[in-house]
Every structure is written in C-alpha cells, then in structure tokens.
PADOVO-886142 format. One record per residue (C-alpha): residue number from 1; residue in one letter; x, y, z. Coordinates in steps of 0.02 Angstrom, whole numbers, padded with zeros to 5 digits, always signed. Layout:
<rs>
NUM|A|X|Y|Z
...
</rs>
This chain:
<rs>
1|X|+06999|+05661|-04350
2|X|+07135|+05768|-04416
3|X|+07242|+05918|-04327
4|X|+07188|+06068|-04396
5|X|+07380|+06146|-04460
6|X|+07467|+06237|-04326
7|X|+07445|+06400|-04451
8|X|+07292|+06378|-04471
9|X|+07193|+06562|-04469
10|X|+07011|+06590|-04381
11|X|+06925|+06579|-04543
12|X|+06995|+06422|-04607
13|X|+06921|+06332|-04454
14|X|+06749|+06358|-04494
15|X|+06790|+06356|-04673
16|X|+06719|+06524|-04731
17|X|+06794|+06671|-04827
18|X|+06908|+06804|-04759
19|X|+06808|+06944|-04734
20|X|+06787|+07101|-04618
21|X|+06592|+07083|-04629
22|X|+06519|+06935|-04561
23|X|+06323|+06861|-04519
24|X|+06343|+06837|-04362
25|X|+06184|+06724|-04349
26|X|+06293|+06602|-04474
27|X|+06436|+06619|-04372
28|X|+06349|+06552|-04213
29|X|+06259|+06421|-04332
30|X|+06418|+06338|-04391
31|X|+06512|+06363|-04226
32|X|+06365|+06257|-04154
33|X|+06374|+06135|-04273
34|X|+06551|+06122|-04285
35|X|+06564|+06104|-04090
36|X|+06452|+05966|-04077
37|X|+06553|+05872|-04249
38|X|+06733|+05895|-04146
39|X|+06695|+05898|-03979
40|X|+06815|+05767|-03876
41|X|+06654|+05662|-03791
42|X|+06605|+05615|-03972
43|X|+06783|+05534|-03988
44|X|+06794|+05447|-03833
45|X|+06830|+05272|-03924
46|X|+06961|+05339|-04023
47|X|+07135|+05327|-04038
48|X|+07233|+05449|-03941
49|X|+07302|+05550|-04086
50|X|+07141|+05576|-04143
51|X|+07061|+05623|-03966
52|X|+07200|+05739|-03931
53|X|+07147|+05812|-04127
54|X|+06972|+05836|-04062
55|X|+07029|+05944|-03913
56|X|+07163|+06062|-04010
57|X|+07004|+06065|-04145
58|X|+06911|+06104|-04017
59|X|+07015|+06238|-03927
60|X|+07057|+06319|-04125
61|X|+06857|+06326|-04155
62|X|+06841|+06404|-03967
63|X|+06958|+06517|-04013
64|X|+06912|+06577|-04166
65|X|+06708|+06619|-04130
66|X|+06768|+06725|-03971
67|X|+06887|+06816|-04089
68|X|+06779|+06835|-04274
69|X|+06583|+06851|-04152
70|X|+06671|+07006|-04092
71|X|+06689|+07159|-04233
72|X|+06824|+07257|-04094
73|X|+06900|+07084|-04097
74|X|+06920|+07038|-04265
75|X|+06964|+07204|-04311
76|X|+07111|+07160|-04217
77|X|+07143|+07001|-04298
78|X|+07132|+07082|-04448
79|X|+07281|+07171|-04410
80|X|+07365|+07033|-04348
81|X|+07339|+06932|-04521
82|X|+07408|+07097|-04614
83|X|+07561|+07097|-04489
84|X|+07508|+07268|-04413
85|X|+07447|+07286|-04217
86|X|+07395|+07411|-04110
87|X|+07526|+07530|-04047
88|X|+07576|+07494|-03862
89|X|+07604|+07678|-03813
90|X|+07506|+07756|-03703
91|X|+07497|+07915|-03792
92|X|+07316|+07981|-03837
93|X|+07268|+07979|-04023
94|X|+07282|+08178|-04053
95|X|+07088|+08195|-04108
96|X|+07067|+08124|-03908
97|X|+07176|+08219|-03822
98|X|+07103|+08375|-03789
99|X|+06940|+08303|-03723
100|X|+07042|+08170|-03629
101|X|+07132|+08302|-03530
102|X|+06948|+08389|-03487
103|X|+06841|+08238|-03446
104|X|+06982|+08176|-03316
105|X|+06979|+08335|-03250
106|X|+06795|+08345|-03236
107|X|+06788|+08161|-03145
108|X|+06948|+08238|-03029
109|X|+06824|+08386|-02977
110|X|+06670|+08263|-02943
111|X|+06775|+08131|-02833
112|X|+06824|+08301|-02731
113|X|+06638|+08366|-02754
114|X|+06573|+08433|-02589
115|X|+06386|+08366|-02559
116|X|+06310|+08520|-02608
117|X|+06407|+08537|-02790
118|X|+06400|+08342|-02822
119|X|+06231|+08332|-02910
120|X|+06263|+08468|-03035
121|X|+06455|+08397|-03063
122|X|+06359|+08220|-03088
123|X|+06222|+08275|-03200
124|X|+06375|+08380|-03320
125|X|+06459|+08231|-03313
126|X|+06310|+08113|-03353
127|X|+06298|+08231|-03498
128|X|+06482|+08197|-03543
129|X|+06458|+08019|-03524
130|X|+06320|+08003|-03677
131|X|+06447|+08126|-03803
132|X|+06577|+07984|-03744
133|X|+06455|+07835|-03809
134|X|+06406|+07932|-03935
135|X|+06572|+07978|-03999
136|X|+06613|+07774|-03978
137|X|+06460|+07736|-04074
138|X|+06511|+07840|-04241
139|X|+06679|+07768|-04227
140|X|+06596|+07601|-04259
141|X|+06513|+07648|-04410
142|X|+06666|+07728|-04469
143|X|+06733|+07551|-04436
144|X|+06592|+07467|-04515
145|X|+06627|+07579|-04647
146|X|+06793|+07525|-04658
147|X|+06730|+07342|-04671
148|X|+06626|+07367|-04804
149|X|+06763|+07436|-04931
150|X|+06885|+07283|-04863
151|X|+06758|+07158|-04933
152|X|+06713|+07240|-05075
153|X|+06894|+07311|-05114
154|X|+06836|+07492|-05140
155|X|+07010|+07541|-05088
156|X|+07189|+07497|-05058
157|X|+07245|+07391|-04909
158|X|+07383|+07510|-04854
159|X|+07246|+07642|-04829
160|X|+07121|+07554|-04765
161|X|+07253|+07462|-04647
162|X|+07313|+07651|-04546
163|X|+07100|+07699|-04543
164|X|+07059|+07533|-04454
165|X|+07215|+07566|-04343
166|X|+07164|+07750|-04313
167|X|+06972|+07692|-04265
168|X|+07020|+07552|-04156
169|X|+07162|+07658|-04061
170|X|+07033|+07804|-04053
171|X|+06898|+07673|-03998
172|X|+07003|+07586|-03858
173|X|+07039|+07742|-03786
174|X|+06863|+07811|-03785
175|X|+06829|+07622|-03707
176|X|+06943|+07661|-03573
177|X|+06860|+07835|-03541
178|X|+06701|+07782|-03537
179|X|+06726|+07647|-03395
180|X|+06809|+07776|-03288
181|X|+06671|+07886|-03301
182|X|+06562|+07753|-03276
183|X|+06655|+07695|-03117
184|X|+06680|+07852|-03047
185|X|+06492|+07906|-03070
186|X|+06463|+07735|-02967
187|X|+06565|+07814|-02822
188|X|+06738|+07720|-02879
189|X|+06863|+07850|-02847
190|X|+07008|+07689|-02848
191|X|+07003|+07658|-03028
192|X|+07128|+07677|-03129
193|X|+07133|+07822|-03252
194|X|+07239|+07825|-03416
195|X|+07421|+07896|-03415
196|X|+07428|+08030|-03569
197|X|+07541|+08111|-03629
198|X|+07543|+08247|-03746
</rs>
C-alpha cells in the first residue's frame, strides 16, 4: 500500500479520464470497489506506513466521489484544475439582478402580509418560486451543454472556462434565491437574504 502523491487530482484516484461528463453509475461502482480495496480494516496487520497509506487513500477516494458524484461540484473543481474560481463578491451576475431586486421585495411584502393579503402574496410567490427552479434547471443544461463541448473539444478552453464561470455564478445565486423563498414560504422570516449590489 502506497500514498497516493500529495498532488494527486480527483480523477487520478479512481484512475479514470479527465472529463466534465461522467456515468455516474461507474463512478459509484469503482468508488465501491475501491473503498472496500483501501479501506484501513483490510490493513490492520500492516505496517504502519502502509496503514496510515490506507487512511490518506482512503480520505483522497472520500474526497474525490463527494466532489466528481456532484456536477455543481465538479464544475467547481474544474475550475480549480484550470486555476480559475468563483468570484467572492457579492455582487449579482447582471442577467440576475433585476429579478433579484423584485423577488426580495416580493418575500419583504409577504413576511409583512396581513392575514387577509397573505394567501394571494403566497400563491404569486409560489408562482415565482417554479420560474426560479425553472430558470435553475435551464442553467444546468446550459452547463451540461458546456460539458459536452469540454469532452469533445468543440471549443476553446478560454471560452468555455468564463461560460462555466457565468452558469455556476448565475446558478449559485439562483440557489441562494430559491432557499429564501423556500424558507420564507415556510414562515422563516430569520433567514438570511443575499447582500446585492448593483
């Protein structure tokens, strides 16, 4: 039992290709089978550098299947590995902000909702709600999309690098929407709500 190397990426512990698009039933497969190959218990008798190997193996292969099962996920990674990330502003992509501004608005007038007006406000915002999962839902098969011309090089990587950024900025902010309209339709009036600016 080896130590996987330190720089070792997600996709060289399981041992499979680098690509966006991945068979997820394959994925859990070898994950299964590789857990049950490195897993410390099966290396109780041997030395220590090769049961501490098992665990970091272990941890690495743990690691890697929360990251790749996930397409938000290893979207992200797939920054990572192309040294881009995620902005950390909290500024709204631009197509978002408009409807950002008028759904937090709408969920401001329903926590303040008299009795009477609350069951119209809830129903408009209900209404809202499925536009937001909707809207989520075509931004991940833009980002399938996306995906797709990665693994089949269709385009260039710079390119195809600021559209994944765009989708999964545009995404996590529609994320964030959604669960506050969510919450708030549950009667949550304490959660937090996203700080835009224009």
């Amino acid at each position: 039992m080896l130590p996987l190397p330190a720089d070792a990426d997600h996709y060289t512990v399981f041992g499979i290709p680098r690509q966006l698009r991945l068979d997820q039933q394959e994925l859990s497969r070898r994950y299964y089978e590789l857990s049950r190959l490195l897993h410390p218990d099966r290396h109780g008798t041997a030395s220590a550098v090769a049961r501490d190997a098992s665990m970091r193996n272990t941890a690495a292969l743990t690691r890697a299947h929360r990251t790749l099962r996930d397409p938000v996920s290893r979207a992200l990674y797939w920054l990572e590995l192309h040294g881009e990330k995620l902005g950390s502003d909290n500024r709204v992509p631009p197509p978002l902000a408009a409807l950002v501004f008028e759904v937090q608005e709408k969920l401001e007038e329903l926590r303040e909702a008299s009795a009477k007006s609350r069951p119209a406000l809830t129903s408009e915002i209900e209404n809202v709600l499925g536009e937001l999962e909707a809207r989520r839902d075509e931004l991940d098969q833009r980002m399938e999309a996306n995906f797709l011309k990665w693994d089949e090089a269709i385009a260039q990587p710079t390119p195809l690098l600021a559209d994944l950024k765009s989708i999964l900025a545009e995404r996590a902010y529609l994320s964030t929407l959604i669960r506050d309209v969510k919450a708030t339709l549950a009667g949550d009036t304490a959660v937090a709500r996203p700080h835009a600016t224009r």
